[in-house]
KOLDREN-887713 format. One record per atom (N, C-alpha, C): residue in three letters; x, y, z; residue number from 1. Coordinates in steps of 0.02 Angstrom, whole numbers. Atoms other than C-alpha are relative to their C-alpha. Example, Ala and Ser with C-alpha at 12.3 -4.5 7.8 and 13.67 -1.06 7.14 Angstrom:
% KOLDREN-887713
R  aa      X      Y      Z   i
R ala     45    -59      0   1
R ala    615   -225    390   1
R ala     45     60      0   1
R ser    -42    -59     -3   2
R ser    684    -53    357   2
R ser    -39     55     37   2
//
This chain:
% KOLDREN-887713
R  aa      X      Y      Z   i
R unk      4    -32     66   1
R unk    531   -536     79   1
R unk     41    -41    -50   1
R unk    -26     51     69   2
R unk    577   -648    -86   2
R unk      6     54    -64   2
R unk    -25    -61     70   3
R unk    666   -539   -233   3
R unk      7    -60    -39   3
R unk      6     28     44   4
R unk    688   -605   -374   4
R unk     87     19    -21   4
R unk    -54    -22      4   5
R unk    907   -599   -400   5
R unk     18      1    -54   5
R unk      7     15     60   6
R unk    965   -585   -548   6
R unk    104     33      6   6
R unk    -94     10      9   7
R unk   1162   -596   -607   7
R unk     10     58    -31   7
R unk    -10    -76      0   8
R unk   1225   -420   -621   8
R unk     87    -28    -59   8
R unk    -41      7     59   9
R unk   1336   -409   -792   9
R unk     47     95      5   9
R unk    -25    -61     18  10
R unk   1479   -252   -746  10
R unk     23     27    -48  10
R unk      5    -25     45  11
R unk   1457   -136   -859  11
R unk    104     52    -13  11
R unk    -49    -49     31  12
R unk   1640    -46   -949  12
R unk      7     50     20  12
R unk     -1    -80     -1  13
R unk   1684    124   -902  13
R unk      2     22    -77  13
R unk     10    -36     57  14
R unk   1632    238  -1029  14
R unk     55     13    -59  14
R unk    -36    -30     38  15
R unk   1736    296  -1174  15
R unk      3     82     17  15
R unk    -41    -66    -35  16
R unk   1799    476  -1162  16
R unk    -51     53    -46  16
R unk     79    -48     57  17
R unk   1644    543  -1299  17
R unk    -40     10     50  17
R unk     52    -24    -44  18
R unk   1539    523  -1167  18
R unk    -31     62    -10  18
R unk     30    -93     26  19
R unk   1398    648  -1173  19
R unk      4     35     55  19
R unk     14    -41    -48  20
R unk   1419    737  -1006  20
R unk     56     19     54  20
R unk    -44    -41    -40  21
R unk   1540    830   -898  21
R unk     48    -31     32  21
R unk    -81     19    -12  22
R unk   1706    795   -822  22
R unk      7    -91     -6  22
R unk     -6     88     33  23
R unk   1730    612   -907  23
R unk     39    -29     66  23
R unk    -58     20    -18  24
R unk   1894    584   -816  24
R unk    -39    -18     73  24
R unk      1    -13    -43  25
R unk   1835    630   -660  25
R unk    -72    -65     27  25
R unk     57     19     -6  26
R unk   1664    542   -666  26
R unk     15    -96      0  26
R unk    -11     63     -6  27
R unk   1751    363   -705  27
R unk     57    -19     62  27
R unk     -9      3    -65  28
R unk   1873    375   -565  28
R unk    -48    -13     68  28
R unk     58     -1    -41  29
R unk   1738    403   -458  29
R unk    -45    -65      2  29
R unk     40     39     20  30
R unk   1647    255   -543  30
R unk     45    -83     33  30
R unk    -23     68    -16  31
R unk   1799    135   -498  31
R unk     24      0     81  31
R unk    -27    -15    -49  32
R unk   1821    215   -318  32
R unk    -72    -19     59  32
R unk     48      4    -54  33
R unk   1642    236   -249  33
R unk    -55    -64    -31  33
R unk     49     69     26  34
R unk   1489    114   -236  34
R unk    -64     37     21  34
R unk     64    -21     -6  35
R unk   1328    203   -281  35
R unk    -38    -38    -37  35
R unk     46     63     30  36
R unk   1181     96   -310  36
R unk    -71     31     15  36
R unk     61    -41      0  37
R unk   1019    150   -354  37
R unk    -86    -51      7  37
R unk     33     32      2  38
R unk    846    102   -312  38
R unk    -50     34    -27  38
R unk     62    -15     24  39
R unk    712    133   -412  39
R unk    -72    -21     17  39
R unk     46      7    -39  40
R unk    532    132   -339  40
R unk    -71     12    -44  40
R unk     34    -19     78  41
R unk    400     82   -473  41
R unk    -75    -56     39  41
R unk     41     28    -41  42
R unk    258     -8   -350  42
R unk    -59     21      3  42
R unk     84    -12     -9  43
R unk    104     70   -364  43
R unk    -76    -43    -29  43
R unk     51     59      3  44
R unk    -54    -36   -323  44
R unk    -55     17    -29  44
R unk     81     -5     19  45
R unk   -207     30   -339  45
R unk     -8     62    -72  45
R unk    -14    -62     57  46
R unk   -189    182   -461  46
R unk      1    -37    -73  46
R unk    -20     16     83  47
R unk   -235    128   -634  47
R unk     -4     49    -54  47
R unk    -13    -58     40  48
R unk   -197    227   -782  48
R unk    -46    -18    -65  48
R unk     41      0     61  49
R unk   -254    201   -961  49
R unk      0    -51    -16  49
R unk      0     68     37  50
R unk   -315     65  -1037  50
R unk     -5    -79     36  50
R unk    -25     57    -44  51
R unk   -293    -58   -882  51
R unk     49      1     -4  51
R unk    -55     13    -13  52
R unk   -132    -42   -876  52
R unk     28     53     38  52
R unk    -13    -42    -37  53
R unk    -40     13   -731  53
R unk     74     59    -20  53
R unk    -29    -68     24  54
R unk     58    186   -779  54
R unk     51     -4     -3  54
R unk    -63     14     37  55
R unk    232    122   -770  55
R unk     30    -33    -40  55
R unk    -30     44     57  56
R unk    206     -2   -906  56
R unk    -37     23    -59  56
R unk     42    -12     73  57
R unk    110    106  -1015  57
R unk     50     28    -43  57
R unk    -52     -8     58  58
R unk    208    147  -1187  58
R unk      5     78     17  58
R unk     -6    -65     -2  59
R unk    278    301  -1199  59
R unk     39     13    -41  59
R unk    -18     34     68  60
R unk    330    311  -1378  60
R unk      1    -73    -10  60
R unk     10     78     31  61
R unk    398    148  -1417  61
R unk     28    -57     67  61
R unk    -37     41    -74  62
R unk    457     78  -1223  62
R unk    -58     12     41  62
R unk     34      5    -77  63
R unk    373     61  -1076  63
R unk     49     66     43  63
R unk    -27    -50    -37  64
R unk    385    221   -942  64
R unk     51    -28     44  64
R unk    -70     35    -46  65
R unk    483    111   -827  65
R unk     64      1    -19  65
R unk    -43     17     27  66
R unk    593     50   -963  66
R unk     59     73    -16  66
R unk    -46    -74     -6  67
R unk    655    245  -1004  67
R unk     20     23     46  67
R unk    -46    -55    -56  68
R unk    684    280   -834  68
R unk     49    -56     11  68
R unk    -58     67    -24  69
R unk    799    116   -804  69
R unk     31     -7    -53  69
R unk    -77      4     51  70
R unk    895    165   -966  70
R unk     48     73     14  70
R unk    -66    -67     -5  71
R unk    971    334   -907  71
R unk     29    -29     80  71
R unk    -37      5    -72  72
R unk   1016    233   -716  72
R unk     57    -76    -73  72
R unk    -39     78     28  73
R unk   1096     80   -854  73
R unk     64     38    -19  73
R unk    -64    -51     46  74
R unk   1197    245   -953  74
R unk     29     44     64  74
R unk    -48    -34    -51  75
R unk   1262    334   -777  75
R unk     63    -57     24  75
R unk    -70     29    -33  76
R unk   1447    273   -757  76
R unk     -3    -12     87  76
R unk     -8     20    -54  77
R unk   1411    288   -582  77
R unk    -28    -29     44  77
R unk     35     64    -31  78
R unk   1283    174   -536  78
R unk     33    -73    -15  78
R unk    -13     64      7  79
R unk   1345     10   -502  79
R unk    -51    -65    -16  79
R unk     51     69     -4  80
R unk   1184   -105   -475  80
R unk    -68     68     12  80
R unk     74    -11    -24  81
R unk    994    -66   -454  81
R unk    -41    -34     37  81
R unk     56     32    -17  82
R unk    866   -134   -363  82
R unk    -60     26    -10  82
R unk     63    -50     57  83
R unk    702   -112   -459  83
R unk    -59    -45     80  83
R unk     68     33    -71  84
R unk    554   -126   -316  84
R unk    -63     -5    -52  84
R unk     69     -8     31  85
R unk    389   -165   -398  85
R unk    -56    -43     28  85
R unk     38     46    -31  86
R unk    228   -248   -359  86
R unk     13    -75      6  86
R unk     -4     88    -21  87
R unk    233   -437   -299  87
R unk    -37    -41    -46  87
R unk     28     22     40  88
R unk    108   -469   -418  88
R unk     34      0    -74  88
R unk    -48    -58     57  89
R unk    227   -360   -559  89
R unk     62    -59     -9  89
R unk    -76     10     -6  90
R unk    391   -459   -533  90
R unk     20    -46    -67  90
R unk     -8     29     53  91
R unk    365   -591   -670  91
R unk     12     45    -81  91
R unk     13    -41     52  92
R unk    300   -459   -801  92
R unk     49     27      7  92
R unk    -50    -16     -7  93
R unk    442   -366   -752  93
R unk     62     -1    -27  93
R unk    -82     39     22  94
R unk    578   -470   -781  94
R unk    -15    -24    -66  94
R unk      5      7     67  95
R unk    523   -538   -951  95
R unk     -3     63    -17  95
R unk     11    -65     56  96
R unk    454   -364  -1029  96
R unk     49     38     16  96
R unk    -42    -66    -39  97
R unk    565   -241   -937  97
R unk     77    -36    -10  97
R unk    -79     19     13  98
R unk    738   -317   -908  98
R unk      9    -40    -48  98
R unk    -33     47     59  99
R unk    763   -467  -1018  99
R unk    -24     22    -53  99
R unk     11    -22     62 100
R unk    683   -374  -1166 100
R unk     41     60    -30 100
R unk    -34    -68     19 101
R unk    776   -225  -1153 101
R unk     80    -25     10 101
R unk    -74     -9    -32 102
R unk    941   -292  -1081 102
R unk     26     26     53 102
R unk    -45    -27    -27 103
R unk    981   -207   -952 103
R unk     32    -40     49 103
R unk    -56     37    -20 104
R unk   1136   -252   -861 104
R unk     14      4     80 104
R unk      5    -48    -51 105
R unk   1110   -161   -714 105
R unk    -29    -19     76 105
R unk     77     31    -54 106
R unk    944   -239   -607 106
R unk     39    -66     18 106
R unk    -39     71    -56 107
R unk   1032   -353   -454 107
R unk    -56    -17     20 107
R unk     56     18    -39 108
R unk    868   -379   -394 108
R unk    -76     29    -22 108
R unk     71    -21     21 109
R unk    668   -365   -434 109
R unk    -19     -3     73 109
R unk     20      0    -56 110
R unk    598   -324   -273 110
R unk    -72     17     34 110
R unk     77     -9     -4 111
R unk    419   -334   -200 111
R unk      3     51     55 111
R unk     -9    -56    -33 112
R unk    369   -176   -153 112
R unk    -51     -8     67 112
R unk     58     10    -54 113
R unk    247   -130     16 113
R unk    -52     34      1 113
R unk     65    -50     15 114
R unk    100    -47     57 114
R unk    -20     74    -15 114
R unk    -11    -60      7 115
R unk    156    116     59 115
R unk     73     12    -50 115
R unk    -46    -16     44 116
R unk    295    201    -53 116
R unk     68    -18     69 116
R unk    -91      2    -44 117
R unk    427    222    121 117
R unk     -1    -85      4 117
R unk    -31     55    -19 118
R unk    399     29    157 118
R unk     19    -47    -71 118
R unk    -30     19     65 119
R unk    451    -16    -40 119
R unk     70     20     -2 119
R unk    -47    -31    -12 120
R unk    599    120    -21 120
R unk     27    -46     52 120
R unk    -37     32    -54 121
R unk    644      4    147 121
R unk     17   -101    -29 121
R unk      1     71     41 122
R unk    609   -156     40 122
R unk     86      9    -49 122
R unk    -31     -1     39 123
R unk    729    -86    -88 123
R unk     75      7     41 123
R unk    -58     -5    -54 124
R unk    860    -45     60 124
R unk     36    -63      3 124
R unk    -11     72    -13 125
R unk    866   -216    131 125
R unk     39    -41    -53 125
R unk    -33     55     47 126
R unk    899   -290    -29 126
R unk     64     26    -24 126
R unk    -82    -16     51 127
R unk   1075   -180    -78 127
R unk     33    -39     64 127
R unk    -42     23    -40 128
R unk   1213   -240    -33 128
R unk     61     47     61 128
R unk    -39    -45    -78 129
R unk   1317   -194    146 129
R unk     45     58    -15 129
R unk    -33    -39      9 130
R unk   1452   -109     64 130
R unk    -26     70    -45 130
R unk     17    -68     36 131
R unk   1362     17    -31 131
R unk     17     76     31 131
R unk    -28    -73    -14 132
R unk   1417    203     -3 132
R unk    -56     59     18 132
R unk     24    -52     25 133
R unk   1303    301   -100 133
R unk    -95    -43    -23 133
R unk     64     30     13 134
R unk   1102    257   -117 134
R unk    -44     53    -27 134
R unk     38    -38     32 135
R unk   1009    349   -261 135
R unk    -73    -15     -2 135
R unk     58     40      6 136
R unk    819    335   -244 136
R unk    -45     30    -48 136
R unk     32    -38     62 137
R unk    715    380   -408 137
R unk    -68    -53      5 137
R unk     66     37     23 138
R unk    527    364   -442 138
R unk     17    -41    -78 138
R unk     -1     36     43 139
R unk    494    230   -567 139
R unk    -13     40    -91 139
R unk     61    -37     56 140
R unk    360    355   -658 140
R unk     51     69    -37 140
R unk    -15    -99     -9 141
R unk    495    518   -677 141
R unk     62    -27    -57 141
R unk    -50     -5     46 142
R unk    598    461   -853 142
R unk     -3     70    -31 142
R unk    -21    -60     59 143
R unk    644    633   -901 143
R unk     71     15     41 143
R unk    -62     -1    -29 144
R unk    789    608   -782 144
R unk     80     -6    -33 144
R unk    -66     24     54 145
R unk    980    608   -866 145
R unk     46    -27     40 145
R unk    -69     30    -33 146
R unk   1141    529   -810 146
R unk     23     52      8 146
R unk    -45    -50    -52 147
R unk   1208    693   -768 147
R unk    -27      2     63 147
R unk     49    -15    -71 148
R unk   1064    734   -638 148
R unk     12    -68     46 148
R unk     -7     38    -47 149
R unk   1112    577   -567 149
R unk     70     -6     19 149
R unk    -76     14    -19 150
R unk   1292    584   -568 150
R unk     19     90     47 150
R unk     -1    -70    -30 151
R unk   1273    772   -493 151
R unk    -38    -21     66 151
R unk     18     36    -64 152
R unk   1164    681   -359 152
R unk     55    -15     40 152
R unk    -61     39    -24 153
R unk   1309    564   -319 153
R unk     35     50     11 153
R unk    -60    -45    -33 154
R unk   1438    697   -314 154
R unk    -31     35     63 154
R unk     14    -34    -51 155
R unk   1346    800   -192 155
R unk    -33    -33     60 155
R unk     15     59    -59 156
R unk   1272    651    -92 156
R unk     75     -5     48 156
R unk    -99     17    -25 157
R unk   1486    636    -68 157
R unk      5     42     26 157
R unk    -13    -40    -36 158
R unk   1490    804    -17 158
R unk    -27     30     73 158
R unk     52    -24    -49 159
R unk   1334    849     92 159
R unk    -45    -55     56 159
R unk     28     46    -15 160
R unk   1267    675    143 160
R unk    -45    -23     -3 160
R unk     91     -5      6 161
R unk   1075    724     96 161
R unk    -16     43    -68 161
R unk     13    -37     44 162
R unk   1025    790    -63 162
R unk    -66    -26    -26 162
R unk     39     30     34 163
R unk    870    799   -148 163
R unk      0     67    -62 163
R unk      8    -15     69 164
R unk    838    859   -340 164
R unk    -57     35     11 164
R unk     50    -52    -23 165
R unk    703   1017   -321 165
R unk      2     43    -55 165
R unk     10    -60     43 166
R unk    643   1151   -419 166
R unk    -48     50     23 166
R unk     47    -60    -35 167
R unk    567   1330   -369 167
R unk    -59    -18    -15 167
R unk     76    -19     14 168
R unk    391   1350   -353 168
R unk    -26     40    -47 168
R unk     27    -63     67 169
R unk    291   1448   -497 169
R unk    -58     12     27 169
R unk     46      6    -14 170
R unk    148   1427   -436 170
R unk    -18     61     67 170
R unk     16    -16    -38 171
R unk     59   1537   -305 171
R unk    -27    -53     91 171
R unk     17     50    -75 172
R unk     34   1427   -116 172
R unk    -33     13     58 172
R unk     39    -29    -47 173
R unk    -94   1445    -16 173
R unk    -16    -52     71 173
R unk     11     53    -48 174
R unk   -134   1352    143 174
R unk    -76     15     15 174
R unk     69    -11    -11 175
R unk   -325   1314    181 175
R unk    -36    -30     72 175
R unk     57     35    -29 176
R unk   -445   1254    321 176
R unk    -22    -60    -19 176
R unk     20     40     -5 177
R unk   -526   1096    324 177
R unk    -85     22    -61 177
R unk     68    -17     37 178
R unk   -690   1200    233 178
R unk     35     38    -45 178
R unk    -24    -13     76 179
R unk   -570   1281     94 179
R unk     -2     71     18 179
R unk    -25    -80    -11 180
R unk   -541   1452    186 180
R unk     65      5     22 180
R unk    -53    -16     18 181
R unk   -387   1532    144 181
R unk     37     -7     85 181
R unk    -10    -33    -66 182
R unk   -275   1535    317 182
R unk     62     27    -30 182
R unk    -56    -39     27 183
R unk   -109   1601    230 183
R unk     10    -21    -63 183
R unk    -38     -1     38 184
R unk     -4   1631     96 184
R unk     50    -19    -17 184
R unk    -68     57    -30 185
R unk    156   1535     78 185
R unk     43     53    -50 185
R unk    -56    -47     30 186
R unk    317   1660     13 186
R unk     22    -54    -47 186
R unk    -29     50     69 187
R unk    354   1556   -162 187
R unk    100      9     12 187
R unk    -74    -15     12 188
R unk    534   1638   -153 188
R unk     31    -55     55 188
R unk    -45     54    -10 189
R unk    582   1510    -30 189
R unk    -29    -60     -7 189
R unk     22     37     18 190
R unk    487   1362    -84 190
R unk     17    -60    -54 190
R unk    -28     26     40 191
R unk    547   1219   -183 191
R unk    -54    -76     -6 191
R unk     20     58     12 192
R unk    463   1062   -269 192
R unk     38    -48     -2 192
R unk    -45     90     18 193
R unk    553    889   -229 193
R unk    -22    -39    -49 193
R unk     10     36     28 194
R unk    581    790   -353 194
R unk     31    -73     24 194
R unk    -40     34    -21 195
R unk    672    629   -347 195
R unk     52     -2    -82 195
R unk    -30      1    -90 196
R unk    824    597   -353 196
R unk     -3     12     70 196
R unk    -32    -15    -31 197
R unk    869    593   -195 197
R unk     48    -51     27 197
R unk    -87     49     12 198
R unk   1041    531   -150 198
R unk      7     29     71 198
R unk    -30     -4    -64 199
R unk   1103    492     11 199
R unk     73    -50      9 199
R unk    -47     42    -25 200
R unk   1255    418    115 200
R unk    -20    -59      7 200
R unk     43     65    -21 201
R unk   1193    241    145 201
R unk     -5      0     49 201
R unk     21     -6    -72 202
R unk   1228    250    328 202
R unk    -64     50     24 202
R unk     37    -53    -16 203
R unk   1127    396    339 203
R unk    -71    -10     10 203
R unk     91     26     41 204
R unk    965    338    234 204
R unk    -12    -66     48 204
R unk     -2     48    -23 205
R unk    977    175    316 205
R unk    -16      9    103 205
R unk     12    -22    -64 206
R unk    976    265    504 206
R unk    -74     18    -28 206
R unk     78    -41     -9 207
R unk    839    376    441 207
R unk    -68    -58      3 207
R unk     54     56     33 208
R unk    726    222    380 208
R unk    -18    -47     54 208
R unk      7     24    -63 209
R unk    770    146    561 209
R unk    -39     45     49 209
R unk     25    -84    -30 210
R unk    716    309    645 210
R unk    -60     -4     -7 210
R unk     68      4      7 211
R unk    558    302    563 211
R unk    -70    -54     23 211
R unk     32     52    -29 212
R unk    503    133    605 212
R unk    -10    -11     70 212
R unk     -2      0    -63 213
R unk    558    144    769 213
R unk    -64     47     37 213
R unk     53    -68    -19 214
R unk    423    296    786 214
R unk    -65     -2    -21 214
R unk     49     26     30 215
R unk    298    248    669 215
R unk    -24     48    -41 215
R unk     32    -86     46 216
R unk    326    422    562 216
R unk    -15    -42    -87 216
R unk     21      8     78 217
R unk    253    403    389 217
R unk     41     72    -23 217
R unk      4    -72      6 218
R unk    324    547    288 218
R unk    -10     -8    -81 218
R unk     18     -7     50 219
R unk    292    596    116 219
R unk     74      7    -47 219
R unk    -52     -1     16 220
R unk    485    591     61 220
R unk     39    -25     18 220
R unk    -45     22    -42 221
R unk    641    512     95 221
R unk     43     29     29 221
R unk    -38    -44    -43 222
R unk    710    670    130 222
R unk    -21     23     82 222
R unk     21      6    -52 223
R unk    604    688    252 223
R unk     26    -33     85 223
R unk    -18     41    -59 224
R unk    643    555    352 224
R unk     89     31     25 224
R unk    -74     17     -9 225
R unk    835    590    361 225
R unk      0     88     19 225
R unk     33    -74    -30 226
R unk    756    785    409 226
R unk      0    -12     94 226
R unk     38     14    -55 227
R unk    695    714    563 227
R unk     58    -19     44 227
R unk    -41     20    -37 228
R unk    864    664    611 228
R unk     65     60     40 228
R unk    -34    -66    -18 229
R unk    930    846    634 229
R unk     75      5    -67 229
R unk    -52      6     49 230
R unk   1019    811    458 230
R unk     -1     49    -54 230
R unk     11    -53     47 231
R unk   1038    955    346 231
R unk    -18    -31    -73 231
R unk     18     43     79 232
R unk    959    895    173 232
R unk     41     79    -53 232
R unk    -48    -54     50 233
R unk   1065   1002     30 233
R unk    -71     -4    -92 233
R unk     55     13     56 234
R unk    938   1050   -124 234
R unk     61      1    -77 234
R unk    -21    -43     85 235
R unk    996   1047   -307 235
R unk    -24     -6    -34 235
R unk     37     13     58 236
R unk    921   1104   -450 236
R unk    -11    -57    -44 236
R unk    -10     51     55 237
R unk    847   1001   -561 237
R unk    -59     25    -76 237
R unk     33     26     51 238
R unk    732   1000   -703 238
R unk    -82     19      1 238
R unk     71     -9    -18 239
R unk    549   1077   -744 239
R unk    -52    -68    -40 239
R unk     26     52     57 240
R unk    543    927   -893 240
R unk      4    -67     73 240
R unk     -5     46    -32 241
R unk    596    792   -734 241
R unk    -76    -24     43 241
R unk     89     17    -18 242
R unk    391    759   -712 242
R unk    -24    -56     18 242
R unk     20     65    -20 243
R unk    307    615   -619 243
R unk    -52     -1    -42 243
R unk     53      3     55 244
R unk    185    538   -730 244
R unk    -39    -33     48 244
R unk     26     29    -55 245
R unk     42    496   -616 245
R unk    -92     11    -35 245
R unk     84     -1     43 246
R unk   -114    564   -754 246
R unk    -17     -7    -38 246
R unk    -12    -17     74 247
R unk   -159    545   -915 247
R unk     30     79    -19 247
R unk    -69    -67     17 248
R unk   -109    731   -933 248
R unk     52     16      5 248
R unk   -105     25     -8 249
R unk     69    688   -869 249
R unk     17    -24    -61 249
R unk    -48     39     62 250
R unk     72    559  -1018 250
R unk    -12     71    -54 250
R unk      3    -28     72 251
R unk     11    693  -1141 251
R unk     75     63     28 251
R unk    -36    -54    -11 252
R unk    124    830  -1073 252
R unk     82    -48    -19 252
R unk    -54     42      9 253
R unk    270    678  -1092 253
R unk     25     -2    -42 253
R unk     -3     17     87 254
R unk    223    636  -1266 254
R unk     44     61    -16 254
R unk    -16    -68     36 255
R unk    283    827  -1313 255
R unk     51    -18     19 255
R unk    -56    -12    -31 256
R unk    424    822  -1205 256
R unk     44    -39    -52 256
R unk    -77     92     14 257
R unk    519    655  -1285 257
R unk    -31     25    -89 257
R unk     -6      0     73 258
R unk    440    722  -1461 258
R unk     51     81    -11 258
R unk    -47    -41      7 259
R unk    534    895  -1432 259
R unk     71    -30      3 259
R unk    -86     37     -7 260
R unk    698    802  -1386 260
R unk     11    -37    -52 260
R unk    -29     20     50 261
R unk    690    697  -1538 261
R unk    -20     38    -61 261
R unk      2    -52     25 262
R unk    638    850  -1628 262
R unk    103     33    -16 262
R unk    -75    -41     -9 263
R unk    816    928  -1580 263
R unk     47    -33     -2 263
R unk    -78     39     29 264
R unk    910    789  -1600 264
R unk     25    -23    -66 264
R unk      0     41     84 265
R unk    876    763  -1785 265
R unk     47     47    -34 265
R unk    -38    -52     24 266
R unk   1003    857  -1896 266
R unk    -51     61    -43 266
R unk     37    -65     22 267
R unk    936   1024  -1975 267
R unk    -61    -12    -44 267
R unk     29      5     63 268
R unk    913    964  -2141 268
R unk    -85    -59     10 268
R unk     41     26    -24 269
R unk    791    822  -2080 269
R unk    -59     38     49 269
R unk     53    -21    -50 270
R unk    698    904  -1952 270
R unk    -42     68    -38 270
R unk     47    -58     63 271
R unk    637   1049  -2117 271
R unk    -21    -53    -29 271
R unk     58     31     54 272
R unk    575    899  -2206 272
R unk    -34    -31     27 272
R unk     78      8    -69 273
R unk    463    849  -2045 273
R unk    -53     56    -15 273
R unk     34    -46    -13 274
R unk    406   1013  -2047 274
R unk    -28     23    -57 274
//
């Protein structure tokens, strides 16, 4: 596997404005532990609008990629990234995506695999030994914030397995092979994974061995580290934290990021929009 390395520029600890919860506490943390995040933005065949594949389509005025690899650039407690993307992707990448935007962050462009877990194992390989803490975020899911990831990290520290979830709304039915009902699924304990998910590195790094060794595919990385008799810890997250995977993802997006700069405009401005 050939990454593409790139010279990692450490970023300042924050100032004390910071927008989000225990400052003090959060840069300690930042000069104590080593969480490094991989982001997982590889999808091959799936095209979206326009010919262009869905994590470089605009979304206002950036690329979807680019918004989710500016709230891992603004968490104090990511140290480095490794951005996985197609093999074909890695050039486009690195010009449009990092060197256009800056970020300071991306140690590595990494060619992803055929499946999402062997990209996630791509993106493994390439951190480095000492890492602690290993955050893994879809490429497609910028509605994510630097708290939700620094609330990852803390509880990755505490529990060793966490993944970012939200209740079910929905009704769940389980079917047959011909689309007859065989049960009902109780919503009240039911939860949708999102990503984050944040692990110990030893942990994720067993699980990802575990799997290969067996030849399990699973549909999460919690999953895998499930399989090891490892308690996974849920925490809330977010009904706006949405994978964009349809055109109706992007339109449901568009609203989202036009409500947020809706609410961030001061009063007087946001009556002479309206």
């Amino acid at each position: 596997m050939i990454g593409l390395r790139l010279r990692i520029s450490q970023p300042s600890p924050q100032p004390q404005s910071f927008a989000f919860q225990s400052t003090h506490y959060s840069i300690f943390l930042y000069r104590m532990m080593k969480a490094d995040a991989i982001i997982v933005s590889a999808g091959r065949g799936q095209r979206f609008m326009e010919g262009r594949k869905k994590q470089f389509y605009l979304l206002a005025d950036k690329p979807i990629l680019a918004h989710t690899l500016e709230h891992f650039e603004n968490c104090p407690l990511i140290r480095s990234t490794a951005l996985v993307v197609g093999e074909e992707d890695m050039d486009y990448t690195l010009q449009e995506i990092v060197e256009k935007y800056r970020y300071r962050k991306i140690a590595q462009i990494v060619p992803g695999g055929r499946r999402r877990q062997d990209s996630v194992k791509n993106g493994l390989d390439a951190l480095a030994e000492n890492v602690e803490i290993v955050v893994i975020h879809d490429g497609v899911r910028p509605f994510i914030t630097p708290a939700m990831i620094e609330e990852s990290i803390h509880s990755a520290q505490r529990f060793g397995a966490v993944v970012v979830a939200m209740p079910v709304k929905d009704t769940i039915k389980v079917s047959d092979p011909s689309g007859t009902v065989l049960q009902t699924l109780d919503r009240e304990s039911l939860w949708q994974a999102q990503t984050p998910q944040t692990f110990q590195a030893k942990l994720i790094r067993e699980a990802y061995a575990k799997a290969i060794q067996d030849g399990f595919i699973g549909t999460d990385d919690a999953s895998l580290v499930e399989r090891l008799g490892v308690k996974v810890h849920i925490l809330p997250g977010s009904y706006a934290n949405i994978k964009i995977t349809t055109p109706e993802d992007l339109m449901v997006a568009h609203l989202f990021l036009k409500m947020k700069f809706r609410t961030s405009q001061p009063d007087g401005e946001r009556r002479r929009d309206e």
